[in-house]
N, C-alpha and C positions, 0 to 999 in steps of 0.2 A: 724614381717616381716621387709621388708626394709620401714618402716616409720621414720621421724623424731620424736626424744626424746619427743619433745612435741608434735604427735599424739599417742605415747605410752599412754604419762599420759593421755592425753583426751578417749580413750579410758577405761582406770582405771577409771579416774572419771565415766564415760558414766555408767559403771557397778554397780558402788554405787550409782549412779541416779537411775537406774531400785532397785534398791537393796530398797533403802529406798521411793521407790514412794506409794507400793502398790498394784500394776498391774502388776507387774513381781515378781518371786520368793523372796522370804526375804533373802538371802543368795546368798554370790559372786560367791559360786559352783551352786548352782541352775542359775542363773545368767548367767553364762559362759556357762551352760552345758543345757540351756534350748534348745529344740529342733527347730533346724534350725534358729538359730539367729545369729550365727556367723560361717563363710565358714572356720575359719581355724577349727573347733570344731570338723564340720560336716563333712569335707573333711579327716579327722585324722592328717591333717597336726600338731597341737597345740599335740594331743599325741605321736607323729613323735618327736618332738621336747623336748617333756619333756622328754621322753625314753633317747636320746642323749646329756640329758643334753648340750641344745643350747642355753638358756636363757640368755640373756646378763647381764651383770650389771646394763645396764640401763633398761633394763624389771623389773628389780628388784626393780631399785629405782624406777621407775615410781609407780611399785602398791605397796610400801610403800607409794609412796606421796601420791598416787590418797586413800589409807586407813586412810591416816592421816589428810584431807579435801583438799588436793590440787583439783583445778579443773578450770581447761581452758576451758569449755564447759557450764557454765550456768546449765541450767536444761535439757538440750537433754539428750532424752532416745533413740535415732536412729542415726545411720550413715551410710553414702554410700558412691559409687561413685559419683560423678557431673554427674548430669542430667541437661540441659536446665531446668529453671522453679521453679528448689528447693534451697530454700534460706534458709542459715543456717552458721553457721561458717567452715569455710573452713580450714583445718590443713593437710597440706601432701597432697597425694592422695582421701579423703573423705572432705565431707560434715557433718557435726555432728545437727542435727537438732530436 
């Protein structure tokens, strides 16, 4: 979406956090595509966008970096919006915690 490059990759990292924790699907498709974990998934927005091929270059490099161990996020398996209360690192419009 409109995030900056580096909440792309935290994102991509975020996904191979769940990916290799154990407690979420073993795989970046299962990962991506698990039920109700991410609004652009669930919304169709993300298949909206692959149909029309809108993927940017940097979408692209981000989930090469974030496949090849880039990772701006630590061990967060979750992100949001800023809520009062939730402490976590802060990238863009989210919280990654």
């Amino acid at each position: 979406g409109g995030e900056p490059y580096a909440g792309q990759l935290a994102v991509g990292a975020l996904v191979i956090n769940r990916v290799l924790s154990g407690v979420f699907p073993d795989t970046v498709v299962g990962v991506v595509y698990q039920n109700n974990q991410f609004s652009p998934v669930a919304s169709g927005r993300l298949a909206l966008a692959l149909a029309e091929d809108r993927a940017t270059a940097a979408c692209y490099k981000a989930a090469d970096e974030a496949m090849a161990g880039q990772n701006n996020v630590g061990s967060c398996v979750f992100f949001r919006t800023p809520i009062e209360g939730l402490n976590g690192i802060r990238i863009g419009n989210h919280v990654f915690y």
